[in-house]
C-alpha positions in Angstrom: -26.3 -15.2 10.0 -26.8 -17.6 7.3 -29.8 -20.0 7.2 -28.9 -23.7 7.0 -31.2 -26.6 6.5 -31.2 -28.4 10.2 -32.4 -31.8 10.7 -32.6 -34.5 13.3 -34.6 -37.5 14.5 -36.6 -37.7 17.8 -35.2 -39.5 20.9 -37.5 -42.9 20.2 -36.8 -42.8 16.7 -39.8 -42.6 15.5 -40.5 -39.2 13.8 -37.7 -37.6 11.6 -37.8 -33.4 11.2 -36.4 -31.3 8.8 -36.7 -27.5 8.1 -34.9 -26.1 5.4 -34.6 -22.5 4.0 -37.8 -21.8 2.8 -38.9 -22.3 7.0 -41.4 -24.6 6.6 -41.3 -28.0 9.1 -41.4 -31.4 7.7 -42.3 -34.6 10.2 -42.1 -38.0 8.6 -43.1 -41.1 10.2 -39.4 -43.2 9.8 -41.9 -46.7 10.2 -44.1 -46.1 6.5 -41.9 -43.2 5.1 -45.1 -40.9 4.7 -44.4 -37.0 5.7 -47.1 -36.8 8.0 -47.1 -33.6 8.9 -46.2 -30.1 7.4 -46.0 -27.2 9.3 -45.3 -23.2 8.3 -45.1 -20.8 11.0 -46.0 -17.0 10.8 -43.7 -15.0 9.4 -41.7 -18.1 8.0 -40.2 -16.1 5.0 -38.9 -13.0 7.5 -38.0 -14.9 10.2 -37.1 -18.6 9.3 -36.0 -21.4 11.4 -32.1 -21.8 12.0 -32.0 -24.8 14.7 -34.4 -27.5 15.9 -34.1 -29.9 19.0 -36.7 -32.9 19.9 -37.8 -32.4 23.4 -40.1 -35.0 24.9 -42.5 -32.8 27.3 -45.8 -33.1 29.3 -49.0 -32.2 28.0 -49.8 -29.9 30.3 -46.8 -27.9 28.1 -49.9 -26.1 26.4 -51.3 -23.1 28.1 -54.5 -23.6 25.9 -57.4 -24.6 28.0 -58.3 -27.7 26.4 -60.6 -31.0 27.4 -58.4 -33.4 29.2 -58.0 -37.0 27.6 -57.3 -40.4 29.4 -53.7 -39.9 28.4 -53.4 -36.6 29.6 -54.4 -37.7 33.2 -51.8 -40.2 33.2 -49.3 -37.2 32.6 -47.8 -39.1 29.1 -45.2 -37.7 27.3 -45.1 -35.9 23.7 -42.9 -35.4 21.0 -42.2 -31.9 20.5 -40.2 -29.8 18.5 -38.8 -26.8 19.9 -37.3 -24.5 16.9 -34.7 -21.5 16.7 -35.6 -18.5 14.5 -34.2 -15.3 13.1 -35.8 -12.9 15.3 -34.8 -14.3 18.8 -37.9 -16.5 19.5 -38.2 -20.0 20.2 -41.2 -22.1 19.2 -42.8 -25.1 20.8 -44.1 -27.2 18.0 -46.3 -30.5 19.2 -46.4 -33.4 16.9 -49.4 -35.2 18.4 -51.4 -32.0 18.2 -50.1 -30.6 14.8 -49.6 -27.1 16.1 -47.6 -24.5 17.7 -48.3 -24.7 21.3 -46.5 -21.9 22.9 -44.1 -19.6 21.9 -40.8 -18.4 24.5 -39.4 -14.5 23.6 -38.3 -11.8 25.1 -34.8 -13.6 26.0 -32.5 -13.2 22.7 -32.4 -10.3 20.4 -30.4 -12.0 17.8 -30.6 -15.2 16.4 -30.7 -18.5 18.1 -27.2 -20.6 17.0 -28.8 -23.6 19.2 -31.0 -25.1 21.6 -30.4 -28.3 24.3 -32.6 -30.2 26.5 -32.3 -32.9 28.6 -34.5 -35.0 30.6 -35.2 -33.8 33.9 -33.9 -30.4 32.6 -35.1 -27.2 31.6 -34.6 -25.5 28.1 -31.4 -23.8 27.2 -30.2 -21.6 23.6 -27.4 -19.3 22.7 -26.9 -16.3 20.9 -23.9 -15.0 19.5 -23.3 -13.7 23.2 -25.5 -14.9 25.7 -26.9 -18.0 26.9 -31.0 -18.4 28.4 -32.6 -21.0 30.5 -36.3 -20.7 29.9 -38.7 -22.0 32.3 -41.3 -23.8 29.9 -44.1 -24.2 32.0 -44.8 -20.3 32.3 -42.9 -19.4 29.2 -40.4 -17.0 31.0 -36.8 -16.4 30.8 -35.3 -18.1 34.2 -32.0 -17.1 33.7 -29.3 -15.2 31.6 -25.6 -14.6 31.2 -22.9 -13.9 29.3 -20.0 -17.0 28.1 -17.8 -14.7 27.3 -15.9 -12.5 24.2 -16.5 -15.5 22.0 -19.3 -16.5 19.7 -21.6 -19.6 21.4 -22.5 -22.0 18.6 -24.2 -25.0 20.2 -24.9 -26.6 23.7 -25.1 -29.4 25.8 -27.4 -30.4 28.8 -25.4 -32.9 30.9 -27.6 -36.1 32.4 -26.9 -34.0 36.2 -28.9 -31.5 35.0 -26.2 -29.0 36.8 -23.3 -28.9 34.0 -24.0 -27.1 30.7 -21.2 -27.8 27.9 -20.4 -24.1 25.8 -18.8 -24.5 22.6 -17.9 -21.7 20.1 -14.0 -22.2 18.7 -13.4 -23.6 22.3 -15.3 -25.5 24.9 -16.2 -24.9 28.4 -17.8 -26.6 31.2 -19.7 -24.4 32.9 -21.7 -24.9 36.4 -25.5 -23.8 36.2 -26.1 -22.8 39.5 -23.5 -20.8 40.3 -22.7 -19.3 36.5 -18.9 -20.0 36.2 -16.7 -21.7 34.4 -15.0 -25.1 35.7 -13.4 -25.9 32.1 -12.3 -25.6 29.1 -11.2 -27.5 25.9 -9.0 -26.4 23.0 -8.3 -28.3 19.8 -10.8 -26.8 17.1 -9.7 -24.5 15.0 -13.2 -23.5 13.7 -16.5 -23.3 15.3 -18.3 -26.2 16.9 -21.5 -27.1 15.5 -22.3 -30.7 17.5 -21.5 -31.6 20.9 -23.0 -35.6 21.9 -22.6 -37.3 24.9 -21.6 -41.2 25.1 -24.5 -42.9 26.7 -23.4 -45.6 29.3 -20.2 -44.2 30.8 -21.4 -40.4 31.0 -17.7 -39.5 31.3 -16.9 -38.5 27.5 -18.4 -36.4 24.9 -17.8 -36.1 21.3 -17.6 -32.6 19.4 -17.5 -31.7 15.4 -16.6 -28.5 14.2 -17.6 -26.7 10.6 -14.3 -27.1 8.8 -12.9 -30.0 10.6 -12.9 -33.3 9.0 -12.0 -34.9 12.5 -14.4 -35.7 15.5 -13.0 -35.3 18.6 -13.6 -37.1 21.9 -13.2 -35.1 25.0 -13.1 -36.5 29.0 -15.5 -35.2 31.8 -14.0 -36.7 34.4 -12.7 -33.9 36.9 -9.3 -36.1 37.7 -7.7 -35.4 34.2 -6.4 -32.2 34.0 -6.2 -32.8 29.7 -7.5 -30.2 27.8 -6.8 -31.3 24.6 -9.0 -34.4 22.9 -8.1 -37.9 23.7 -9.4 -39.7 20.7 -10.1 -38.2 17.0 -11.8 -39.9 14.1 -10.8 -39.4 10.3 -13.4 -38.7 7.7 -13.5 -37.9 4.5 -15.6 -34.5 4.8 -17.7 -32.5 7.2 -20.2 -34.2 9.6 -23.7 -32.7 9.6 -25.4 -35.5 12.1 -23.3 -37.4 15.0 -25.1 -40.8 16.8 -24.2 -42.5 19.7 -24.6 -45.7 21.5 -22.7 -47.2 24.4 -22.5 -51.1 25.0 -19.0 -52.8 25.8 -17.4 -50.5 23.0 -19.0 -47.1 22.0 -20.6 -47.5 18.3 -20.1 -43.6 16.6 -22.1 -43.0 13.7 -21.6 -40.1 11.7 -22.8 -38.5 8.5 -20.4 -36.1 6.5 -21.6 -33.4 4.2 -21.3 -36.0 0.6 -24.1 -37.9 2.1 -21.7 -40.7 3.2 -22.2 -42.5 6.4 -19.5 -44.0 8.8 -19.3 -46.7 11.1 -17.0 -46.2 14.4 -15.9 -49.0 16.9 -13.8 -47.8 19.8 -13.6 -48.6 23.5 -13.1 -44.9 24.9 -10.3 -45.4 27.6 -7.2 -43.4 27.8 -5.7 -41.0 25.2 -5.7 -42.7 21.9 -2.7 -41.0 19.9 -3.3 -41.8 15.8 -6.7 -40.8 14.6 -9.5 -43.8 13.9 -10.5 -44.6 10.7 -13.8 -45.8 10.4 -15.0 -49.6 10.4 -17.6 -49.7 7.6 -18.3 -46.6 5.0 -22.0 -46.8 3.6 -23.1 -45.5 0.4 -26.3 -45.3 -1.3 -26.8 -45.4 -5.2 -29.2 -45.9 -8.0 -29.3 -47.5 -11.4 -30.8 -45.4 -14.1 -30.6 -47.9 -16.3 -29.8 -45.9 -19.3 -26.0 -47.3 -19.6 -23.3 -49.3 -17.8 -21.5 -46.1 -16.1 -25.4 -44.1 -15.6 -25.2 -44.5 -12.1 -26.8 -41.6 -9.9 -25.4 -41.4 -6.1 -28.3 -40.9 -3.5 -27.2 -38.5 -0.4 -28.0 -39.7 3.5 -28.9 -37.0 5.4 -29.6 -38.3 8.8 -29.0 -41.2 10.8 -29.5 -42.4 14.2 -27.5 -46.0 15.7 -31.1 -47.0 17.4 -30.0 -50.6 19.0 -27.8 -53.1 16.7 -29.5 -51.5 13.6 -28.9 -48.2 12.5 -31.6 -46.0 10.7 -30.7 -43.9 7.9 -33.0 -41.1 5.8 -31.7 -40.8 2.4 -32.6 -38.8 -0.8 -33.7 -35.4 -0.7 -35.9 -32.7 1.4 -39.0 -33.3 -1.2 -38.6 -37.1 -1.5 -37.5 -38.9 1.8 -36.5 -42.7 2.4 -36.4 -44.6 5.4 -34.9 -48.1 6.3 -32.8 -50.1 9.4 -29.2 -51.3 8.2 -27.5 -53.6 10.3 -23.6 -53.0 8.2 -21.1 -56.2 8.7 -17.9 -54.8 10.3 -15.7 -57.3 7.8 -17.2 -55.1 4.7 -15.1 -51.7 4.5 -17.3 -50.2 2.0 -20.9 -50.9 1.6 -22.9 -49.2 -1.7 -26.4 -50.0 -1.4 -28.4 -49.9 -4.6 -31.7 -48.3 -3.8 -34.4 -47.1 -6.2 -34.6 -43.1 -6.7 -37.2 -41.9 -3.7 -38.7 -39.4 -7.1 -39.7 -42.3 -8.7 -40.9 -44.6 -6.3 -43.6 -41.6 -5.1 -44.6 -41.3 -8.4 -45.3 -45.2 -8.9 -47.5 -45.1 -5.7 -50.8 -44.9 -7.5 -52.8 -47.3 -5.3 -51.8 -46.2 -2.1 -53.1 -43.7 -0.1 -51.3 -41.7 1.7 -52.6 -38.6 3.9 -50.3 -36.2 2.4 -51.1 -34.7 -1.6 -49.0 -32.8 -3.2 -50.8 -29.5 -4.6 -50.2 -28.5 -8.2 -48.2 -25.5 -8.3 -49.7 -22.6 -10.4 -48.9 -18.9 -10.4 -51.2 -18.2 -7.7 -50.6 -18.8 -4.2 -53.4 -18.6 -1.6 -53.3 -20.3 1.7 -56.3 -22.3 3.1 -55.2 -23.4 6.6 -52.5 -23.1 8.5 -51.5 -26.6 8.4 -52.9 -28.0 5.3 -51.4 -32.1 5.7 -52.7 -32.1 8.8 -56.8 -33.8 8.8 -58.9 -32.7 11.4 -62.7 -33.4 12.1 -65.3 -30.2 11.6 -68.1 -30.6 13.9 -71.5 -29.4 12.2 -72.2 -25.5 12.9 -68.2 -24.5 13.5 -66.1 -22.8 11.1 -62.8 -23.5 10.0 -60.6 -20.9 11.6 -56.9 -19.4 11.0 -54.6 -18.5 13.7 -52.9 -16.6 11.4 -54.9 -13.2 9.8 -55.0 -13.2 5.8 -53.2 -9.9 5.8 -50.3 -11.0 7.4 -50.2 -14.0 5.1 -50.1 -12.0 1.8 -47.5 -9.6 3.8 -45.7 -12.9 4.2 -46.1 -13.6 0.3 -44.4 -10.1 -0.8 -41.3 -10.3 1.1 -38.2 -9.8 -0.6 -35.1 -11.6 0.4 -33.1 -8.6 0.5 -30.5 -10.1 3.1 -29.4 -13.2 0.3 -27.9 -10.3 -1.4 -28.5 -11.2 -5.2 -28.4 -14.8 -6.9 -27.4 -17.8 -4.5 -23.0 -18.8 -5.7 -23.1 -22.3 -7.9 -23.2 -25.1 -6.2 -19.7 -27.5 -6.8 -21.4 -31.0 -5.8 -21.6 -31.8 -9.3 -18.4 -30.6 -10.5 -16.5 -32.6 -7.2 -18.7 -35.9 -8.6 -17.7 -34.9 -12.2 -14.2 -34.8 -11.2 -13.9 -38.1 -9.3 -15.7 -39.9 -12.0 -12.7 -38.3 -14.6 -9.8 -39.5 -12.4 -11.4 -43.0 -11.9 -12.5 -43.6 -15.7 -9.2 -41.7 -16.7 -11.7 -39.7 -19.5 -9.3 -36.7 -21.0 -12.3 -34.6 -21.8 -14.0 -34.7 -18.6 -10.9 -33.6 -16.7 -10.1 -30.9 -19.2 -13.6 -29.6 -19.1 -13.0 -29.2 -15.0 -9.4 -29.0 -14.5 -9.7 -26.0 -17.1 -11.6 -23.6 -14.7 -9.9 -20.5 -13.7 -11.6 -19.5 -10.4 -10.0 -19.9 -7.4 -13.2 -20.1 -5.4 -14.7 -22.8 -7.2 -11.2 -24.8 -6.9 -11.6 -24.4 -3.7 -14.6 -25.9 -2.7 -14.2 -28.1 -5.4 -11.1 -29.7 -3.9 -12.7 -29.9 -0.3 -15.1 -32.2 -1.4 -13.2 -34.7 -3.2 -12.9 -37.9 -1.9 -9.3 -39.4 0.1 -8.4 -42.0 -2.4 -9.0 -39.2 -5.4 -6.5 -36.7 -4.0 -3.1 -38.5 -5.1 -4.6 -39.1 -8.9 -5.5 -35.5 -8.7 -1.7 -34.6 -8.1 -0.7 -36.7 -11.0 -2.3 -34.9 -13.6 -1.3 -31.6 -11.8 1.5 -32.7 -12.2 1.5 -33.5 -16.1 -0.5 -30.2 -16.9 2.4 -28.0 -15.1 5.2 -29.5 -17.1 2.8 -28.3 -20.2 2.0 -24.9 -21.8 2.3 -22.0 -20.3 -1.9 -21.6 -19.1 -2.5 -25.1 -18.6 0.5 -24.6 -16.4 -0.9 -21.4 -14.5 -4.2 -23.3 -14.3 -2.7 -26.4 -12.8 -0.1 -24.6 -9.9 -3.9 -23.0 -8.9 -5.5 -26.3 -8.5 -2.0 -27.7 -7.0 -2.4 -24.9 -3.9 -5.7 -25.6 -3.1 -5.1 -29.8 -3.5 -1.8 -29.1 -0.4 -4.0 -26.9 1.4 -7.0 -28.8 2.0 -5.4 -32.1 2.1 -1.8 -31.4 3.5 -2.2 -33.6 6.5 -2.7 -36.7 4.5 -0.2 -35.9 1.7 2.9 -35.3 4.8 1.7 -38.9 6.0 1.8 -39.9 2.3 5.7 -41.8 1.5 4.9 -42.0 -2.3 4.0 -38.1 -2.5 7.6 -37.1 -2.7 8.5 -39.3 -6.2 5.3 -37.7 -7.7 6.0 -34.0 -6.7 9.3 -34.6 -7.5 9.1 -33.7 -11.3 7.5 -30.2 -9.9 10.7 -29.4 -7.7 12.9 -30.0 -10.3 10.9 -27.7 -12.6 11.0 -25.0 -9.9 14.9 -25.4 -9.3 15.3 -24.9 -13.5 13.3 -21.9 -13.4 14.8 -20.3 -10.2 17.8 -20.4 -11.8 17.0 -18.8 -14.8 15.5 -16.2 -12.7 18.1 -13.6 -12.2 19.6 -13.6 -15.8 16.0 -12.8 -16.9 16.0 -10.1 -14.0 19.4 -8.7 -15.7 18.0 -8.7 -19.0 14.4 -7.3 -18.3 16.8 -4.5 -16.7 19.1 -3.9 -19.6 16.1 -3.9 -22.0 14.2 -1.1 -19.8 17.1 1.2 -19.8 17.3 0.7 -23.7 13.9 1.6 -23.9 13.9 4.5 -21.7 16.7 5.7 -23.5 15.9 5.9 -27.3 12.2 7.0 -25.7 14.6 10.2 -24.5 16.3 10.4 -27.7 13.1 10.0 -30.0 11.4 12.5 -27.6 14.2 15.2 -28.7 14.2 14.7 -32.3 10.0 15.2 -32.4 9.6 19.2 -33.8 6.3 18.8 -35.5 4.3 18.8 -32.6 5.7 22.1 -30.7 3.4 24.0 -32.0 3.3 27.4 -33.5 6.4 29.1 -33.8 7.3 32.1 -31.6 9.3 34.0 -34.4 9.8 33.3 -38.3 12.7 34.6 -40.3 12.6 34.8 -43.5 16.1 35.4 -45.5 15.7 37.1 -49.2 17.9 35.8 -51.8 17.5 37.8 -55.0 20.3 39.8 -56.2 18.4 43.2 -57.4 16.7 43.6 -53.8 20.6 43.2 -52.7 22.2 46.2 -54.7 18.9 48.5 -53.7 19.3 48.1 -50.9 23.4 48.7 -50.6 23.0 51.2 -53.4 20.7 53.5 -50.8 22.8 53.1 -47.6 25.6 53.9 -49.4 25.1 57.5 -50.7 23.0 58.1 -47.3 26.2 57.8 -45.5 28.8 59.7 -48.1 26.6 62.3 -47.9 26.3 62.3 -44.1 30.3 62.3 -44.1 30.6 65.2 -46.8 28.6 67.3 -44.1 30.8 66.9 -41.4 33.9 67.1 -43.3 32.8 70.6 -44.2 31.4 72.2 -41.1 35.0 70.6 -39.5 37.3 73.0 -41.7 35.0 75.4 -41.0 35.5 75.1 -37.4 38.7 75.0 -37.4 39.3 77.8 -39.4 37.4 79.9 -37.0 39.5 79.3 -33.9 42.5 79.5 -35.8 41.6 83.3 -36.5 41.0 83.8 -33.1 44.2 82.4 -31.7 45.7 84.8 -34.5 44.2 87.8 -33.1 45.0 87.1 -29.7 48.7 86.8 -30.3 48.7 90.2 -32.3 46.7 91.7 -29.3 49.8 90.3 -27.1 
């Protein structure tokens, strides 16, 4: 299973998590934007993080024996982070302590896809196969089954505390006690990867899938009999982070893969048949100041709809910003101009904050287990790891064996390179990308191009086939993977048809040329064959050596010799038979002579 980078905020709002690939766990305070805390858990590099879900528990959560506070008797509740890993474990990670409280194995031996919580509920995650409610107060498995032949990708507790939603490629409602299944929903044709309940109603949830640039709502209610969605939502890409909240209409809130952010208003009653497009699209860019067009696009990577505000962490995993937005519904599109997070941390000289960043050097050693994180030393007591040194610098010589070789090249930057071409109509930055012959990267390119860039696309498709013969090959490429990742919107499309139309009517013109170039490519082959037959016969020089080699002798005297010598060989030979003949003959004629006179 592949490693993605999982974030999400915490259920008040105020802390923000993120753990990426290299398993280390970020918390930032969402109020002052500071990373408060960073975390790296044994055996990070071996066994890293794929999931994380906030879970707001009790202190008595820890088994440590520990001094009890004033807010410990009062039985308050923490933030804490409980996170997936490789190996099967999942690990209970307190914010208001800094550390890894307990630690729940011995119920998956695969990775964990997901894990769910609810309040009131205990602690459920998935496998590929199997699904484990853990018992968190004694760290033990509490129960465990199988959802089926199909692979479990993510969860959800419902408020009853009795319901569990299972999604893989489908969806089912199953019943906790009892360990069957009551439901099931169809619609996605990939795997689900986010399953939120609508607060307020409690009667509809809301799903998103990996390759699906729709988000479906689904109905609870046991009345309807419906499996398929009622309502769907059009974006642009794929959501990473869905947010809820529930008044008189539901308010959806979802961020797509880009880093853009949209803005849903619907009132979730009945089956809705056309999907919703979103009520305000929010965008976040900087100014670099270096010429008109330098502008630098900042990606959102979380957001939560906290109230009539909506809080939204944008910029990247190093360099994190935080702010409220409150987006007017009458404003389709909203681009906020924000300075780059990189350089506002760097202009923070007189601030300071509780988190330094080291300076990186070729040596690595590690000096606490969590290094952000202050604590008070009492005189006489040692610092002390919980971690041994040895398996630290066993941590520091693992090889990633599993990424199998160098990581494949991103296409953000050639999807952003190629929208900026179509909209500033620049010939060399659309030859420089429209010129790349691999299908892969057309691919992905093409699936992360904005809606209102797809039908400029097809025009210069267009003009490139009716070109020369490569840029023509090049183009139908880019033309397959343009109607296969956006066929949907080109079929609802009227004006599609006059722009393809110049294609079809190249495609007619060459079909019918077609079979008198198949005649001809035939008639040429038989030609060929043939005077490769004939030229095949005439070759003698490269037989070989010759089996037998006459040689005929011309010269006269070597002629008469040779006549002059058979000749009187074969009078003589006659001479001697002539003569022993009449001898012969005269002999039995004396004998028939003597035998008459004897009669």
């Amino acid at each position: 299973m592949a490693v993605l980078e999982c974030s999400a905020f915490s259920e008040s709002g105020k802390y923000f998590g993120y753990c990426g690939v290299d398993g280390k766990l970020k918390v930032w305070e969402t109020e002052s934007g500071i990373l408060s805390q960073e975390y790296t858990p044994n055996l990070h590099l071996s066994s890293p993080c794929t999931c994380l879900t906030w879970v707001a528990s009790r202190n008595s959560v820890s088994p440590r024996k520990r001094k009890k506070r004033k807010s410990d008797e009062h039985g308050s509740e923490t933030d804490t982070l409980a996170l997936g890993t490789v190996s099967g474990n999942l690990l209970l990670y307190s914010v208001t302590s800094g550390s890894m409280v307990s630690q729940l194995d011995s119920g998956h031996s695969s990775a964990v896809n997901h894990v769910a919580w609810s309040r009131g509920s205990n602690l459920f995650s998935c496998d590929d196969r199997h699904i484990v409610e853990w018992n968190v107060a004694d760290c033990s498995v509490k129960s465990k089954w199988k959802a089926g032949s199909e692979r479990v990708t993510c969860l959800l507790v419902l408020p009853d505390s009795n319901s569990l939603l299972v999604a893989g490629c489908t969806i089912g409602l199953w019943d906790i006690p009892s360990k069957k299944l009551m439901r099931r929903y169809t619609g996605h044709a990939s795997e689900v990867t986010s399953l939120t309940l609508v607060p307020g109603t409690e009667s509809y949830f809301i799903s998103a899938a990996k390759n699906d640039r729709l988000l479906s709502a689904w109905s609870l209610s046991l009345r309807s009999q419906d499996k398929n969605a009622v309502a769907s939502f059009a974006m642009e890409d794929v959501a990473t982070s869905v947010s809820l909240c529930s008044t008189d209409t539901t308010s959806v809130v979802a961020v797509t893969s880009s880093g853009v952010l949209h803005v849903y208003r619907h009132q979730l009653n009945g089956k809705c048949s056309k999907p919703l497009k979103p009520k305000v699209t929010v965008q976040i860019a900087t100014d670099t100041g270096q010429s008109k067009d330098a502008v630098q696009r900042i990606p959102i990577l979380g957001a939560m709809k906290l109230g009539s505000g909506i809080i939204i962490a944008h910029g990247s995993p190093v360099f994190l910003s935080f702010e409220t937005i409150c987006p007017k519904e009458h404003e389709k599109v909203v681009c906020l101009v924000r300075q780059d997070p990189r350089k506002k941390s760097t202009s923070r000289d007189g601030v300071v904050s509780k988190v330094k960043i080291p300076e990186a050097s070729d040596s690595v050693e590690y000096v606490s287990q969590t290094a952000t994180v202050v604590t008070p030393v009492k005189r006489g007591k040692k610092l002390k790891s919980d971690v041994p040194m040895e398996e630290r610098l066993e941590n520091l010589s693992l090889t990633r064996q599993e990424a199998g070789g160098h990581e494949p090249p991103r296409t953000d930057s050639m999807a952003h390179l190629l929208m900026q071409g179509l909209c500033s109509k620049d010939r060399k930055i659309l030859q420089s990308v429209l010129m790349k012959n691999d299908p892969a990267l057309i691919s992905s390119t093409v699936m992360r191009l904005s809606l209102q860039c797809t039908i400029p696309l097809l025009k210069e498709l267009v003009t490139l086939i009716q070109g020369k013969t490569i840029a023509s090959q090049i183009a139908v490429l880019w033309l397959k993977a343009v109607i296969k990742s956006h066929a949907g919107q080109l079929m609802a499309n009227s004006d599609v048809r006059d722009t393809l139309s110049p294609v079809l009517g190249l495609v007619e013109t060459r079909l019918g040329l077609l079979a008198p170039l198949s005649r001809l490519r035939g008639r040429l082959d038989l030609l060929v064959d043939q005077m490769g037959e004939s030229n095949k016969g005439n070759v003698t020089g490269d037989l070989g050596e010759s089996l037998l080699v006459f040689q005929d002798q011309d010269s006269e005297e070597g002629s008469g010799i040779e006549d002059t010598a058979l000749g009187s060989e074969s009078e003589d030979h006659w001479e001697e038979l002539s003569d022993m003949n009449m001898e012969e003959e005269a002999e039995a004629e004396g004998e028939t002579e003597e035998l008459d006179m004897s009669s």
